[in-house]
DRENDREN-649841 format. One record per residue: residue in one letter; residue number from 1; x negated, y, z of N, C-alpha, C in turn. Coordinates in steps of 0.05 Angstrom, whole numbers, padded with zeros to 5 digits. Example, Ala and Ser with C-alpha at 12.3 -4.5 7.8 and 13.67 -1.06 7.14 Angstrom:
<recs>
 resn resi     nu     nv     nw    cau    cav    caw     cu     cv     cw
    a    1 -00264 -00114  00156 -00246 -00090  00156 -00264 -00066  00156
    s    2 -00257 -00045  00142 -00273 -00021  00143 -00258  00001  00157
</recs>
This chain:
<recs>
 resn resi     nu     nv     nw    cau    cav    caw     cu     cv     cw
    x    1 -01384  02537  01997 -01384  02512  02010 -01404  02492  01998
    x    2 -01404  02498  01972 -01420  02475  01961 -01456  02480  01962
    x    3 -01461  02504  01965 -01483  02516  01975 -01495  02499  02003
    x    4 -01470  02506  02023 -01469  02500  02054 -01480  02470  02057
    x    5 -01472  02454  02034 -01473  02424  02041 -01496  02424  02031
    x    6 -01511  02432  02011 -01536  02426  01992 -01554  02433  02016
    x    7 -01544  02452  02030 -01575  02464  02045 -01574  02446  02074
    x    8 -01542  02434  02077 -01551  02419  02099 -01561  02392  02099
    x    9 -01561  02372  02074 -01575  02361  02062 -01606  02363  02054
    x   10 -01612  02389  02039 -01635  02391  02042 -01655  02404  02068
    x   11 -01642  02403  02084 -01652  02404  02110 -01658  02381  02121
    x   12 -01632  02362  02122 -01636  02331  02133 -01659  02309  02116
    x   13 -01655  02321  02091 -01688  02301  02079 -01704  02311  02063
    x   14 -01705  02343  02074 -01736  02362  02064 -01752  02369  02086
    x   15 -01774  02354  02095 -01787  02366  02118 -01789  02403  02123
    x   16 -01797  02404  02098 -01794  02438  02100 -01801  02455  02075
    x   17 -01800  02478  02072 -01809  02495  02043 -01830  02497  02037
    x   18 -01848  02498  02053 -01876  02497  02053 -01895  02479  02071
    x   19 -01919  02477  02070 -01929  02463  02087 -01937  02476  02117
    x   20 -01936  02495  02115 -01932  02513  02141 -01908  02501  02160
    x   21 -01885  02499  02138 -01868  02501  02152 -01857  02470  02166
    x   22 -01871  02445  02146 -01870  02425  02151 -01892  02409  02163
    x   23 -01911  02424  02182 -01939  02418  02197 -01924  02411  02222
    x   24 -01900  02426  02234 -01886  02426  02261 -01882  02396  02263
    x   25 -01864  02391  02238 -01852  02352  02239 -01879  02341  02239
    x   26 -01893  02348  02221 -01920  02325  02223 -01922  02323  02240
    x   27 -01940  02338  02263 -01955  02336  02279 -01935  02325  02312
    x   28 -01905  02333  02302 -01891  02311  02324 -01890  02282  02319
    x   29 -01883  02281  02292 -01888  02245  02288 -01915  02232  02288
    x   30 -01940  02243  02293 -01957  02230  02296 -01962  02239  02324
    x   31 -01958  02263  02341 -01969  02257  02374 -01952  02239  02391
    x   32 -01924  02240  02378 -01898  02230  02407 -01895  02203  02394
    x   33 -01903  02198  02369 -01892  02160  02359 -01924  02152  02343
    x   34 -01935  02169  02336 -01959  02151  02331 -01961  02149  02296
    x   35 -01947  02164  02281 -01933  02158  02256 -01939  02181  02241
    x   36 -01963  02172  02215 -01969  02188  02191 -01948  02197  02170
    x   37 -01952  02219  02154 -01932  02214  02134 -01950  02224  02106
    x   38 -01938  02226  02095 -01949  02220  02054 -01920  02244  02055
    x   39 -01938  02266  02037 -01923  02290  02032 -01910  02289  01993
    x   40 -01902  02300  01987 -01892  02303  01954 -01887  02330  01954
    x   41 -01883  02347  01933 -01869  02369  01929 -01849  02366  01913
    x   42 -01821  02379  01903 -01797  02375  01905 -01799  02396  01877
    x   43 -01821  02394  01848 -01826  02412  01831 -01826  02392  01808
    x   44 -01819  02404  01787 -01817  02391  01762 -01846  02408  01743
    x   45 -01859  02428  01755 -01887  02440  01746 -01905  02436  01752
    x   46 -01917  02411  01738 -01938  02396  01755 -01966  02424  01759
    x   47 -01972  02434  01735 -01984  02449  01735 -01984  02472  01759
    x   48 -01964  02486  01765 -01959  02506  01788 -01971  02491  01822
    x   49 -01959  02462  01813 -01959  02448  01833 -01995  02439  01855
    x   50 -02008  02444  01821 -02034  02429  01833 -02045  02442  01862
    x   51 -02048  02468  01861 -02054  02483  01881 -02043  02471  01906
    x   52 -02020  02481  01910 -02007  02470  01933 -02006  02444  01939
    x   53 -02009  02423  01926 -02025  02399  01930 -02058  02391  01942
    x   54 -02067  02404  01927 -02098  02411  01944 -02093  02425  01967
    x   55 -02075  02434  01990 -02069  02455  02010 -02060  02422  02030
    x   56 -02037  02406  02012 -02031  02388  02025 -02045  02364  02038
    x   57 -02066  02361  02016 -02095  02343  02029 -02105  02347  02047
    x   58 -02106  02374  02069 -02118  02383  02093 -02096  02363  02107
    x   59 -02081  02362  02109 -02059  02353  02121 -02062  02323  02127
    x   60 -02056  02307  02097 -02051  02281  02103 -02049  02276  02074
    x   61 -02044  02252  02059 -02034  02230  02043 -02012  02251  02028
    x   62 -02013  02253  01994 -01995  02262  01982 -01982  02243  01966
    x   63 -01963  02238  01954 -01945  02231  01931 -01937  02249  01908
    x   64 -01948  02238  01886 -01950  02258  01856 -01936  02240  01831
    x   65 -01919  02247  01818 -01914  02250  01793 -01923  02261  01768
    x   66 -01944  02243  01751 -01949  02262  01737 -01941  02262  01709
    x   67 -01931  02276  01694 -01912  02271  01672 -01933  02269  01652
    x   68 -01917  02253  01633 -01939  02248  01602 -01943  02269  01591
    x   69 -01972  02262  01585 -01979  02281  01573 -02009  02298  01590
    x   70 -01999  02294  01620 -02015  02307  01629 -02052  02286  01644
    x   71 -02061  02301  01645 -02082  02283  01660 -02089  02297  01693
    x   72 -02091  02266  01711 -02097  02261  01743 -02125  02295  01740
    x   73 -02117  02320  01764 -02141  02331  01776 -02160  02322  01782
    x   74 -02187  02323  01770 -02209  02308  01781 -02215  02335  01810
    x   75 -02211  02354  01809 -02219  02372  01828 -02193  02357  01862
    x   76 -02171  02347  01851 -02160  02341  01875 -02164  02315  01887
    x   77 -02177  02301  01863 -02187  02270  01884 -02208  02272  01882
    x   78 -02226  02291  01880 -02246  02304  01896 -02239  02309  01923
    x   79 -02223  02329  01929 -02216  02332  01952 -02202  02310  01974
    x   80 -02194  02293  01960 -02176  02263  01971 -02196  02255  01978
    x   81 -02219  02249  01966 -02239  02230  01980 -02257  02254  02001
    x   82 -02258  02268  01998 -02279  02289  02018 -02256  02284  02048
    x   83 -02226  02295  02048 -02221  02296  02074 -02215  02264  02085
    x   84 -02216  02244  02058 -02209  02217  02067 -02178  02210  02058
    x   85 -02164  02221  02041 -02134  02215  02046 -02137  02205  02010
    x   86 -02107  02194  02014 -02089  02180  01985 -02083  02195  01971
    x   87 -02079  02192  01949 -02062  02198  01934 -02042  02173  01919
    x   88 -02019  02179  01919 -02007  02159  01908 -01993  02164  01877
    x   89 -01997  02159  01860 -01986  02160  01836 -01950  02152  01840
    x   90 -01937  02171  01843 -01912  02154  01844 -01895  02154  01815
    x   91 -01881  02132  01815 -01865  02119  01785 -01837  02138  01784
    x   92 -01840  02142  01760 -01810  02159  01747 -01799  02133  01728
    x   93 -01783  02137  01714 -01772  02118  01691 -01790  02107  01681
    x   94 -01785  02074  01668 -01793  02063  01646 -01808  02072  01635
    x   95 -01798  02099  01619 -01819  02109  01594 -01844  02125  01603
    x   96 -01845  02129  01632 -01878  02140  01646 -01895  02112  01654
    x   97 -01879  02090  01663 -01900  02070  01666 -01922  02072  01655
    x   98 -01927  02059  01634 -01958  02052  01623 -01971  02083  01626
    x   99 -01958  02102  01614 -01981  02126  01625 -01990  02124  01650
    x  100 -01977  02121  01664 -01982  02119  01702 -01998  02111  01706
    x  101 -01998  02079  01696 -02006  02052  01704 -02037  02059  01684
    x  102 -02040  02073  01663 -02070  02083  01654 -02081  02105  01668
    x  103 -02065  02126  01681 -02078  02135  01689 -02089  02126  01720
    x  104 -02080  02113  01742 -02076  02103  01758 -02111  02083  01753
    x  105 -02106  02063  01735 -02131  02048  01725 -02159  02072  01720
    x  106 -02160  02095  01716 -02177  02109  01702 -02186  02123  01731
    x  107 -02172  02121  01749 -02169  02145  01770 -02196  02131  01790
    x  108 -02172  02099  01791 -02181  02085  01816 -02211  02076  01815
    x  109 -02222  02075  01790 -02254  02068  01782 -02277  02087  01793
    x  110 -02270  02108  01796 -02287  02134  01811 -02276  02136  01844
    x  111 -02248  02142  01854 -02237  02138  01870 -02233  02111  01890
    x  112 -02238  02085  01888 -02222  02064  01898 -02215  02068  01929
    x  113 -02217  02087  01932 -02212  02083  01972 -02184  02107  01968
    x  114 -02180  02122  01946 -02162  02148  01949 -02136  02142  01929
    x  115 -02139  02123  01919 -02113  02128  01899 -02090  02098  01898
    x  116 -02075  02107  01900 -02059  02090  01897 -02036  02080  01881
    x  117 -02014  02067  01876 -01991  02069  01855 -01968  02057  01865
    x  118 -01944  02071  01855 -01918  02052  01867 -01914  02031  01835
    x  119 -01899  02017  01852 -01891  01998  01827 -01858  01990  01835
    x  120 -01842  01986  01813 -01814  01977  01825 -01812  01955  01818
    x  121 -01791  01944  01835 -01792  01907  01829 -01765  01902  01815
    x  122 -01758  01927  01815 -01728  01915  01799 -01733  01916  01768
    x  123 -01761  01925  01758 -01766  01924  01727 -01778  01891  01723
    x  124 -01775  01883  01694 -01779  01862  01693 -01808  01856  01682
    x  125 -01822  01871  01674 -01844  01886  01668 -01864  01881  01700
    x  126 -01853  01887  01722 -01871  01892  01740 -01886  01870  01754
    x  127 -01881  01845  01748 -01902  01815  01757 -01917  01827  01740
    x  128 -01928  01828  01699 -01956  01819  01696 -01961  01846  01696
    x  129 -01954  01880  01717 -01971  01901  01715 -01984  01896  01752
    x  130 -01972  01876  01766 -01979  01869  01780 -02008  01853  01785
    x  131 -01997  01842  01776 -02026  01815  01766 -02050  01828  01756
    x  132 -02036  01851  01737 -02063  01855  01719 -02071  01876  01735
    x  133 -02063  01898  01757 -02075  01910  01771 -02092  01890  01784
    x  134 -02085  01880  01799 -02095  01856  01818 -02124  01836  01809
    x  135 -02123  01838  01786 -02141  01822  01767 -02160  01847  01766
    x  136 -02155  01873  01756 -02172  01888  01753 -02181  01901  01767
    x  137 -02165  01911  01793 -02177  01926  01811 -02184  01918  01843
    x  138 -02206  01915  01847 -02217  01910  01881 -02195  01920  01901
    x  139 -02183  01904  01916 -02168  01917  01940 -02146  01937  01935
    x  140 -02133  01930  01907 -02116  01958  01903 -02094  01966  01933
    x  141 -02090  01985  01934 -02065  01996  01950 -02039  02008  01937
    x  142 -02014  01991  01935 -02000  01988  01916 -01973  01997  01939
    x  143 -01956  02019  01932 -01929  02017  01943 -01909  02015  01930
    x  144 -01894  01990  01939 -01875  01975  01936 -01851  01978  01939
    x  145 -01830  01991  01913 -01808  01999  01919 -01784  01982  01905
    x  146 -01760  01985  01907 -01742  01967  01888 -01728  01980  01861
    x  147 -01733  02014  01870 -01732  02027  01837 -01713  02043  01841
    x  148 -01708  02071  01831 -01684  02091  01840 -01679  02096  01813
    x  149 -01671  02091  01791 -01666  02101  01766 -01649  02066  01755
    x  150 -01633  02061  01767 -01622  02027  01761 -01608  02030  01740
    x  151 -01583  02060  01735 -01569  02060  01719 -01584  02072  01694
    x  152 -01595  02084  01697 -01608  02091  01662 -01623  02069  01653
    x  153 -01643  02048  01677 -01656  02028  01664 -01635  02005  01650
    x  154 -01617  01999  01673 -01601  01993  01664 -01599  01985  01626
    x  155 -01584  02004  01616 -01587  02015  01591 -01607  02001  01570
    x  156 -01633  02007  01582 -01652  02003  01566 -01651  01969  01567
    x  157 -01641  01954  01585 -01641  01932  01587 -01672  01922  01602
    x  158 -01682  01944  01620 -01710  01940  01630 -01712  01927  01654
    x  159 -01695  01924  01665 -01684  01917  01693 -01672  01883  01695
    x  160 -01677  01890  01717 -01669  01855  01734 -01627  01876  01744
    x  161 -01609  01866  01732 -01589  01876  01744 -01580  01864  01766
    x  162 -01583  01828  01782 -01575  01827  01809 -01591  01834  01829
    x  163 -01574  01843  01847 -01579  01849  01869 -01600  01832  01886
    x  164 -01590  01811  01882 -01601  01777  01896 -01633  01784  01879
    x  165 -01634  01781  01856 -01656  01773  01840 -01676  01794  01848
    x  166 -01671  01832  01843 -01686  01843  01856 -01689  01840  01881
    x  167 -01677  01828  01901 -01690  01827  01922 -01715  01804  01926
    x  168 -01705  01778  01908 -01725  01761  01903 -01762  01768  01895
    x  169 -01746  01788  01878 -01767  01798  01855 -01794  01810  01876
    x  170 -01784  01827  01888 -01788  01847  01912 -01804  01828  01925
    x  171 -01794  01801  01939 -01806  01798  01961 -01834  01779  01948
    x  172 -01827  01768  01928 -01852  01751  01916 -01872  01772  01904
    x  173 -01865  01790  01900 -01884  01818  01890 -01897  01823  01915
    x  174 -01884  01828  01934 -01894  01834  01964 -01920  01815  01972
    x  175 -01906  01789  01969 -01927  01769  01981 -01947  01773  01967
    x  176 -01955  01767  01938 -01976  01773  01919 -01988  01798  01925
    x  177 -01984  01815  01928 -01997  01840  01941 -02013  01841  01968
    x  178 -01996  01836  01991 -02011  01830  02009 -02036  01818  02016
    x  179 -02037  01794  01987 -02054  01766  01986 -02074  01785  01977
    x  180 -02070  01800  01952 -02097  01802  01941 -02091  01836  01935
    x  181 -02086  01848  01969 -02089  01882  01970 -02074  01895  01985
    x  182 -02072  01915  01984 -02060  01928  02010 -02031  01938  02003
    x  183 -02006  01920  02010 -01983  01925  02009 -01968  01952  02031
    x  184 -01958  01967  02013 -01951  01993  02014 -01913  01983  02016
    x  185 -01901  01973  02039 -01866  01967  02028 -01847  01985  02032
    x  186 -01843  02003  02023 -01821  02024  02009 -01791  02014  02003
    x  187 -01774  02014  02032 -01753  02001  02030 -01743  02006  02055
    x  188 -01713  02014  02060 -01692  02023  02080 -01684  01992  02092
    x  189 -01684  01978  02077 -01672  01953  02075 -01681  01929  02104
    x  190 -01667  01932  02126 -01675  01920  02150 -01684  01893  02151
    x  191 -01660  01876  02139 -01669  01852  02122 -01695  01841  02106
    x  192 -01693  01864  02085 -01722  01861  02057 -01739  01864  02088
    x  193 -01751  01888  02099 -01770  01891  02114 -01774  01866  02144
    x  194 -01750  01856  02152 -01755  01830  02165 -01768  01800  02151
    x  195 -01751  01804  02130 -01774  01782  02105 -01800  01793  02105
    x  196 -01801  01811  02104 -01837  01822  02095 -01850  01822  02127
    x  197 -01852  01827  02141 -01857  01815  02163 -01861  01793  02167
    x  198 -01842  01776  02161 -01851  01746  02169 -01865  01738  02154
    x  199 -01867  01746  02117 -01890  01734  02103 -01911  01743  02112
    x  200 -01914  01762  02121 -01940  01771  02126 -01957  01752  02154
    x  201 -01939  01752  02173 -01941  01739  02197 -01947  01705  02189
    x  202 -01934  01698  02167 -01935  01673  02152 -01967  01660  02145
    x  203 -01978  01684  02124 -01996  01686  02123 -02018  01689  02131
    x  204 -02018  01698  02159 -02033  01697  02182 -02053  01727  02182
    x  205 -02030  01752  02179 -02042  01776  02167 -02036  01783  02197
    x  206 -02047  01805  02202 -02043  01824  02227 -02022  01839  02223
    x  207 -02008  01856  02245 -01982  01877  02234 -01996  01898  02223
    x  208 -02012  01905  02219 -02025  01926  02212 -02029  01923  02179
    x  209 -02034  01896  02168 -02038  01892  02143 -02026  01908  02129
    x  210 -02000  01910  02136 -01976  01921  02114 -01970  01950  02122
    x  211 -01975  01960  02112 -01956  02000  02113 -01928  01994  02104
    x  212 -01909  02007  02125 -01879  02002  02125 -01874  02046  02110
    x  213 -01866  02050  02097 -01857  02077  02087 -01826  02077  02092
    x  214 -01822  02100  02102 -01793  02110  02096 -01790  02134  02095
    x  215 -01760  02143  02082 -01762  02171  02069 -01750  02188  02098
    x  216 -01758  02215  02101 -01752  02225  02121 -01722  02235  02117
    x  217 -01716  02229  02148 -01678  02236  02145 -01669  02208  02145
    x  218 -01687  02182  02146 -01672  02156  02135 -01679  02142  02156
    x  219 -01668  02125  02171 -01674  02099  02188 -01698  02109  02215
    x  220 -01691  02140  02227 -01708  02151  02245 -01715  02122  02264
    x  221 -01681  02110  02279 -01684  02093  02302 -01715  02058  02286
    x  222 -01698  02064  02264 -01719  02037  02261 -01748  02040  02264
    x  223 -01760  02061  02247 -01785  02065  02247 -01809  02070  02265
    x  224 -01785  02090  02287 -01800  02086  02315 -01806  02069  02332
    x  225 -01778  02041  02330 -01778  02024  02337 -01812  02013  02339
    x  226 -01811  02004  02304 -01829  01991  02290 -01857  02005  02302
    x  227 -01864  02028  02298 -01889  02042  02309 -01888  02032  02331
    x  228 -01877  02035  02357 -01874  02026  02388 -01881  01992  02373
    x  229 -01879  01975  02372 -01879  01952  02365 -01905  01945  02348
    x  230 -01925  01966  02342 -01946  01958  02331 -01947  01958  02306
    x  231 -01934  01965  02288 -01930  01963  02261 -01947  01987  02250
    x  232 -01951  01995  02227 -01975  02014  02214 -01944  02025  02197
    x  233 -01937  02052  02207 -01911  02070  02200 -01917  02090  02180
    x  234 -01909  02097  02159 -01916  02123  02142 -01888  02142  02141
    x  235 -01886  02172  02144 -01859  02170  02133 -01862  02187  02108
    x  236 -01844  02185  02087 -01841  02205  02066 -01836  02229  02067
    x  237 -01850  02250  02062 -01829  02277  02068 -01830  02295  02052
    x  238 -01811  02296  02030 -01811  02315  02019 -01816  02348  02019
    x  239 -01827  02366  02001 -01831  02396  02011 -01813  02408  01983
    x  240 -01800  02426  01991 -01793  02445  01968 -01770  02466  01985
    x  241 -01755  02482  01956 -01729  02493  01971 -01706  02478  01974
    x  242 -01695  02479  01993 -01673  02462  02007 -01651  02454  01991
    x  243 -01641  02477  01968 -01617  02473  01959 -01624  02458  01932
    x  244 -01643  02473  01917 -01663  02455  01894 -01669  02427  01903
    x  245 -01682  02431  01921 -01690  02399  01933 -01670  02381  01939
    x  246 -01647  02387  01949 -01628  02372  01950 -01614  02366  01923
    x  247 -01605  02384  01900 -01588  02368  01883 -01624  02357  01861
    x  248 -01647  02361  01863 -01661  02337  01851 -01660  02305  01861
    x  249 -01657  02309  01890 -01653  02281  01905 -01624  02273  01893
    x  250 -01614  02281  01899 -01578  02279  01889 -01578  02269  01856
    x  251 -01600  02273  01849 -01595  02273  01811 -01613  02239  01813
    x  252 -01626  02234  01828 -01651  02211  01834 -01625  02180  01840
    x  253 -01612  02193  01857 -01601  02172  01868 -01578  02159  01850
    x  254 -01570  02134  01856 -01551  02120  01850 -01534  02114  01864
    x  255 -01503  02096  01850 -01487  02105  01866 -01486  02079  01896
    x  256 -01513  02063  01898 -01512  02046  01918 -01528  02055  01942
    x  257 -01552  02074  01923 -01563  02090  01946 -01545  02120  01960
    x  258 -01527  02129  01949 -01513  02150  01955 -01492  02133  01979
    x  259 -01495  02111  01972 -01468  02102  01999 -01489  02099  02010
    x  260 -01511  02091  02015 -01529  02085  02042 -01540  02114  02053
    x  261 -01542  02134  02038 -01547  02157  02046 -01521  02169  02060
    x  262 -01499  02164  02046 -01471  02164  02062 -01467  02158  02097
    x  263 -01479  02132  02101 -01475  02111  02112 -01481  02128  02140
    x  264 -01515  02127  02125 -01536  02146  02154 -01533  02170  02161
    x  265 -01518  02189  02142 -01511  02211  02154 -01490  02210  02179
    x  266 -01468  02189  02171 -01445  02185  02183 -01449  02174  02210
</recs>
C-alpha cells in the first residue's frame, strides 16, 4: 500500500523518469497553453547527474543543486548558452548559501544571459544577498521563493518565523528585483502572486516582466488561466523514479506545505 501511494504521488508531481518520457508533457504545455517549463532531476549524485543534464538543455531551462564542495560544469553552460537556455542554481539549506551565492557570482561573469539563482525570503540573510547581487551583477535573473526547509532553519534561528513577515519579506524582495532585474516568483500562493502583479503593474512593467513558476501537479487551473491572460508561465517539473522521487519531495516539505499539497490533491 505504501508503495501504491508513493508511486501515485510520484506520478502526480514527477513529469516522468526520463526525459523521453517527460518530452510528451512538455511539448503539451507549450503547444495547447503556450507554457515553458525548467526541468531538475530528482538525484542526490550530482556527478552521475551531469550527463543527463546536458541531454536536458536540448529541451529547455534546467534547475541544479550543487552541493559543497563541488564546482558549476563549464562544459554545461557551454551548452546553456549555445542552445540559449538557463540554468538556475537552486538553494538547499542555509549552510549551501554562500557556496551557491559564489558560485552563482563566478558562473554569471562568463554566462550573464544563462544562469540564474533562487533566493528565499523567509531567510533573514536574503535583503543584503539581494542587494549585493543587484549591485554586482547587470540584469540578474533571480527566482524568488519563500523557502522549503522552515523547520530545520528554524533551529538555526536563520529565519523570519511569521508567516505575515515572510510574506512581507517576499513581496519587498519581489519589488527590488523586478526594479533592478528579472524577477523569477516561485510561489502557489494566489494572494502573494496577486500582490506581485499589481507591483509590477504599479510600476509600470509589462505582464511579461515577471516569470510566474509553479511546480508541476500544483495549481494546473491557475497557471493556464494566467498564460491565457498574457502572463510569461514556467512550470517546474521534476525527472526521476517515481517512488524515490516522491519520498525526496515528502522529506523537502513541511508540515504547512504538506496540507497545501493535501489540499490540491483533494
Amino acid at each position: 500500500m505504501k508503495k501504491l501511494i508513493l508511486k501515485y504521488l510520484g506520478k502526480r508531481f514527477i513529469v516522468g523518469e526520463t526525459a523521453k518520457g517527460a518530452w510528451p508533457v512538455w511539448f503539451d504545455m507549450k503547444n495547447l497553453y503556450g507554457v515553458n517549463h525548467v526541468a531538475n532531476i530528482l538525484s542526490s549524485d550530482i556527478l552521475k547527474s551531469w550527463a543527463k543534464y546536458m541531454e536536458l538543455l536540448i529541451y529547455g531551462d534546467i534547475s541544479i543543486k550543487v552541493p559543497v564542495g563541488y564546482a558549476l560544469s563549464q562544459p554545461l553552460c557551454n551548452r546553456a548558452e549555445m542552445v540559449g537556455a538557463d540554468i538556475c542554481l537552486d538553494m538547499e539549506d542555509s549552510t549551501a548559501k554562500d557556496k551557491t551565492l559564489w558560485l552563482y557570482k563566478d558562473a554569471v561573469k562568463n554566462y550573464p544571459n544563462n544562469i540564474s539563482i533562487a533566493i528565499q525570503a523567509y531567510l533573514k540573510s536574503s535583503w543584503n544577498d539581494v542587494f549585493n547581487i543587484c549591485t554586482d551583477v547587470p540584469n540578474p535573473k533571480i527566482r524568488l521563493v519563500k523557502g522549503a526547509y522552515f523547520n530545520l532553519e528554524k533551529k538555526r534561528g536563520t529565519v523570519y518565523t511569521s508567516k505575515a513577515r515572510v510574506e512581507e519579506e517576499f513581496l519587498k524582495l519581489a519589488q527590488f528585483i523586478m526594479l533592478n532585474g528579472t524577477l523569477v516568483c516561485g510561489t502557489h500562493n494566489s494572494k502573494t502572486i496577486g500582490m506581485v502583479m499589481w507591483l509590477a503593474e504599479f510600476n509600470g512593467l509589462p505582464k511579461t516582466a515577471v516569470e510566474y513558476q509553479f511546480i508541476y501537479g500544483l495549481s494546473k487551473d491557475l497557471w493556464i488561466d494566467m498564460a491565457k491572460r498574457g502572463y510569461k508561465v514556467r512550470v517546474y517539473t521534476p525527472i526521476g523514479d517515481y517512488i524515490t522521487g516522491a519520498k525526496y519531495l515528502l522529506r523537502r516539505l513541511d508540515r504547512s506545505n504538506i496540507k497545501f499539497l493535501i489540499k490540491e490533491i483533494l
